[in-house]
N, C-alpha and C positions, 0 to 999 in steps of 0.2 A: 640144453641138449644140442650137441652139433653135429649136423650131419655129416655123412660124406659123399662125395661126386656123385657116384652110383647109385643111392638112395636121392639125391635131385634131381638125376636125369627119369629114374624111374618116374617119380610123382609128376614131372613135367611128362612124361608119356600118359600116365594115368588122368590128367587133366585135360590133353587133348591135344601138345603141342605136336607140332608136325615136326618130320624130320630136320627141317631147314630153321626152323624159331629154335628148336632143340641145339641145333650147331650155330646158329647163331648166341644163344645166352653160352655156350661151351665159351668161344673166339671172346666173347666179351668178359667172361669171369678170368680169363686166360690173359687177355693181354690190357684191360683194363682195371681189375680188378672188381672187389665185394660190390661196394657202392656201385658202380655204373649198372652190376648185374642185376644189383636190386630197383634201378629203374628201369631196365628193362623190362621187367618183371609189372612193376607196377604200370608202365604203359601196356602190357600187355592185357592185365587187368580190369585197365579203364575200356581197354576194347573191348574186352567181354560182357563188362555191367552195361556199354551201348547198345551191343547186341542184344543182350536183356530186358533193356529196355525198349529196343525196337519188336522182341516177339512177345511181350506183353502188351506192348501196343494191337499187337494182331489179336493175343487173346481177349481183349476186353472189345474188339471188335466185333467178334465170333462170337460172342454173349451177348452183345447186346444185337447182333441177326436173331441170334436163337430167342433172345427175349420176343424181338417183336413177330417172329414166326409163328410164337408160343398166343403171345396175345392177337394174333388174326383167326386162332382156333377156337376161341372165344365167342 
């Protein structure tokens, strides 16, 4: 299935891109072509699974307060 422009910029607004990452992957499909935009894309990505993993890091933080909260009720 291939998309076209306006169905990518939409999903890249649906996923979270800001206007500026938005007009930046535009200048790089434009004047570099598929490939370069598919790594931006994927660097893009990688930034987000860090993020991911940095607020996972915080939820398993928050659990384990609440665990021993839980066990000083005891």
């Amino acid at each position: 299935m291939q998309m076209n422009k306006e169905s990518i910029l939409h999903m890249l607004e649906q996923i979270g891109f800001d206007s500026l990452q938005i007009q930046r992957f535009e200048d790089i499909l434009e004047t570099e072509g598929i490939e370069e935009a598919r790594n931006y894309l994927r660097c893009q990505r990688c930034d987000l699974v860090e993020k991911m993993h940095l607020y996972q890091k915080k939820v398993d933080q928050l659990d384990y307060l609440i665990y021993q909260l839980k066990k000083e009720e005891l």
